[in-house]
C-alpha positions in Angstrom: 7.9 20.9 -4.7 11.5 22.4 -4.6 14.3 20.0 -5.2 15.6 20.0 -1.8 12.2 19.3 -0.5 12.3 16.2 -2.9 15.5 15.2 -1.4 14.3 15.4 1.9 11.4 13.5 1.1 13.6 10.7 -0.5 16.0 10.9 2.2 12.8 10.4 4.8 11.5 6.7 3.2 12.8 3.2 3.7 14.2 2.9 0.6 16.0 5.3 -0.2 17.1 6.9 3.2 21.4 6.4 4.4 22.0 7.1 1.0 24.8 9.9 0.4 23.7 13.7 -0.3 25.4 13.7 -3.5 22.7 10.2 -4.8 20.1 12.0 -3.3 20.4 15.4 -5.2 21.1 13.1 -8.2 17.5 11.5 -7.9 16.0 14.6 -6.6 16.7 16.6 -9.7 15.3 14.1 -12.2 12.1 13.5 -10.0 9.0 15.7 -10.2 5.8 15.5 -8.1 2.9 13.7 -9.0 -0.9 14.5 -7.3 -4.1 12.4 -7.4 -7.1 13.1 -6.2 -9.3 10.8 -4.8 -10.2 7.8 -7.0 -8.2 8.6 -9.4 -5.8 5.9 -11.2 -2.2 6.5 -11.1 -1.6 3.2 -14.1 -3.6 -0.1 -14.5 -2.4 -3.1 -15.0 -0.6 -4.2 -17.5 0.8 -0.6 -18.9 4.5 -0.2 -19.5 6.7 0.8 -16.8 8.0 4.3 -16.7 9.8 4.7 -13.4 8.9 4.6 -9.6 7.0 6.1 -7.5 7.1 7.2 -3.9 4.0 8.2 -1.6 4.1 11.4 0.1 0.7 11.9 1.6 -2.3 10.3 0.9 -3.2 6.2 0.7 -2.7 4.4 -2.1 -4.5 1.6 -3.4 -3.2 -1.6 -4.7 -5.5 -3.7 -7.0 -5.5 -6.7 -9.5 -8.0 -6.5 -12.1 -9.6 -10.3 -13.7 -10.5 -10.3 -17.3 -14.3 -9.8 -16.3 -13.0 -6.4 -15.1 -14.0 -7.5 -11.2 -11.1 -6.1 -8.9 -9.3 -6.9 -5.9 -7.5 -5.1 -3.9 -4.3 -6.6 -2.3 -2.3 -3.4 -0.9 -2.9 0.4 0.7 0.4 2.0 0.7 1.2 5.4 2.7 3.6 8.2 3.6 7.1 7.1 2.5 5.9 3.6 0.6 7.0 2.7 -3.0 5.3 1.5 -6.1 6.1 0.2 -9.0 9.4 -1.7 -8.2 8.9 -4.6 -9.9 8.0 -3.8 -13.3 10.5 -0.9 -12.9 13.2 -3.7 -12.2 12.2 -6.4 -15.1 10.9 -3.7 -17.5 8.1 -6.2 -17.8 4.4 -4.3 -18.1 2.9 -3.4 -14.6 1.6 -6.6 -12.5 -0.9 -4.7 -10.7 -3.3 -1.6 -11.0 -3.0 1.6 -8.3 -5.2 4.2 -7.6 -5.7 6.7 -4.7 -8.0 5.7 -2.3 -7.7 9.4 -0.7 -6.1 12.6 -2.5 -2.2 11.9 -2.4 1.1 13.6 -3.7 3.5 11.7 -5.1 7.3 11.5 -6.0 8.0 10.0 -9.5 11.3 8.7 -10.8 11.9 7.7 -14.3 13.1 4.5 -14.8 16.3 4.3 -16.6 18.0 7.2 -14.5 17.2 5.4 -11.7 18.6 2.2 -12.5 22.4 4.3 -13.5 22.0 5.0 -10.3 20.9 1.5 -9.2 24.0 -0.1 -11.2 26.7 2.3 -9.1 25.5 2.4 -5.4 25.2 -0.5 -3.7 23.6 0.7 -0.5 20.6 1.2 -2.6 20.7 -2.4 -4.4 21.0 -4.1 -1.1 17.7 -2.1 0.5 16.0 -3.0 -3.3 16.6 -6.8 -2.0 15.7 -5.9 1.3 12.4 -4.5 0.2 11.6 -7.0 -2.3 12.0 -9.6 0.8 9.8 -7.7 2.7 6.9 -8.1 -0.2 7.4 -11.3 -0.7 6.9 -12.3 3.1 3.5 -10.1 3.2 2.5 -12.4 -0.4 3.1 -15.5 1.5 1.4 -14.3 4.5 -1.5 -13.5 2.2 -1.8 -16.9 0.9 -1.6 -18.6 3.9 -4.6 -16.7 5.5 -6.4 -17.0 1.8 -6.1 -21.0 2.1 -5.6 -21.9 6.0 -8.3 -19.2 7.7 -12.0 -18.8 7.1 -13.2 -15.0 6.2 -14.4 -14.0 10.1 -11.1 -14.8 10.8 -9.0 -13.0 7.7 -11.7 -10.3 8.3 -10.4 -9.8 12.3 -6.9 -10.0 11.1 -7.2 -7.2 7.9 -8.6 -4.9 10.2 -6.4 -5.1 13.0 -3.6 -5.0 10.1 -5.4 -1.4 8.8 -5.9 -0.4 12.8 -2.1 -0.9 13.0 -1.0 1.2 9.8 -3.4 3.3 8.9 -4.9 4.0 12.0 -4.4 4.2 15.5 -4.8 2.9 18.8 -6.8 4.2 22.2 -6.7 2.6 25.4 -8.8 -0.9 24.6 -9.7 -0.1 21.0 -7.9 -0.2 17.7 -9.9 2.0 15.4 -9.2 1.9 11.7 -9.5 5.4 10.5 -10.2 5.1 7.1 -13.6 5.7 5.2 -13.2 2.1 3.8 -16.8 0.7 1.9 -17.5 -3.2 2.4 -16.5 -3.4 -0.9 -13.3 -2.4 -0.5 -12.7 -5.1 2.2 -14.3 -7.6 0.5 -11.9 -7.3 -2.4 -8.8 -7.0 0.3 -10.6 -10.4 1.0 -11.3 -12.1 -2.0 -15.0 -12.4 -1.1 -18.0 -10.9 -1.7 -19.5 -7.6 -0.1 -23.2 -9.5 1.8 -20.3 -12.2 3.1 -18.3 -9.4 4.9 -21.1 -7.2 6.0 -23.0 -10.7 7.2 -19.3 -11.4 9.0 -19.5 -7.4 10.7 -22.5 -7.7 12.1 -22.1 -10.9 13.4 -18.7 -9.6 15.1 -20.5 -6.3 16.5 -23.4 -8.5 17.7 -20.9 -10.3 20.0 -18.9 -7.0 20.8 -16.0 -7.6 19.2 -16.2 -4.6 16.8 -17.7 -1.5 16.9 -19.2 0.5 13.9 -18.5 4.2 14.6 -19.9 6.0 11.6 -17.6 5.0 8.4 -14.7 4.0 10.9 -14.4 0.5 12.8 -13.5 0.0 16.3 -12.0 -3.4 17.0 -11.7 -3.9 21.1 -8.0 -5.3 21.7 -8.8 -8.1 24.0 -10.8 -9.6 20.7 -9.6 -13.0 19.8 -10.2 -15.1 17.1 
């Protein structure tokens, strides 16, 4: 990828959009694309930091791995999401594994270049806090479905969440468009894959939810 199609990349996410050309060529011509295929990890946890990165196309997945080497998955991040901020931040080793759930490009950034440039714009400090907020909110929104919701309904909620982001939405139905395996929502879950496929069938039995090949169709009148 040419620079200035790096720049315009950067310029296009969240974080690091409003800042000035000149900080955007300045990150742009120390960053360099990354590409995953499909399955493929991009760290585990627990390796050293080395920088950020930033998702151009392709989903992401976000998992924490026990010492019995069982996995869940807590995040899928997309076009113009960031990973890695944390342990790039504290320089402390990576709190949580990633992988691509679908062949992705990414942008890296090395890590100490980025935070010279971290230390003189303050624009980009404030959206760092700003971003970090906005994690912290979806943690505490995971714990309280985790400890105040049973799984049918942290099940109803995930994939109306996925329907909403990675997705889309026709008339009555929110369909979830990706190839996602039980598996993979039971460790989005924290439960175990016969729990969520007993909770799918019961939902589809009573018309909530629709199984349409490897995507899900969730009608939008459905309540919990």
């Amino acid at each position: 990828m040419a620079t200035i199609d790096i720049a315009a990349e950067l310029d296009g996410t969240v974080l690091f959009g409003g800042l000035d050309e000149a900080d955007l060529r300045r990150l742009a011509g120390i960053a360099r694309e990354s590409n995953l295929a499909a399955t493929e990890t991009l760290f585990d946890q627990g390796d050293e930091s080395d920088g950020l990165y930033i998702v151009v196309s392709g989903i992401i997945r976000i998992y924490l791995t026990a010492d019995d080497t069982r996995e869940a998955t807590i995040n899928l991040l997309e076009e113009g999401e960031v990973i890695g901020e944390m342990a790039l931040l504290d320089g402390l080793p990576r709190s949580a594994g990633a992988a691509a759930l679908t062949d992705a490009k990414l942008i890296f950034i090395p890590r100490e270049p980025f935070m010279s440039l971290l230390d003189t714009t303050p624009r980009l400090a404030r959206q760092i806090i700003l971003m970090l907020c906005e994690r912290l909110r979806a943690a505490n929104s995971q714990v309280d479905q985790a400890i105040f919701h049973d799984l049918r309904h942290r099940l109803l909620v995930l994939l109306r969440q996925l329907a909403m982001i990675h997705g889309r939405i026709e008339a009555e139905v929110a369909i979830v468009d990706l190839e996602l395996t039980q598996g993979t929502l039971a460790q989005m879950l924290g439960s175990s894959r016969e729990a969520v496929n007993k909770q799918l069938r019961a939902l589809a039995k009573e018309d909530k939810i629709r199984m349409n090949g490897p995507h899900i169709e969730i009608y939008r009148s459905t309540r919990d």
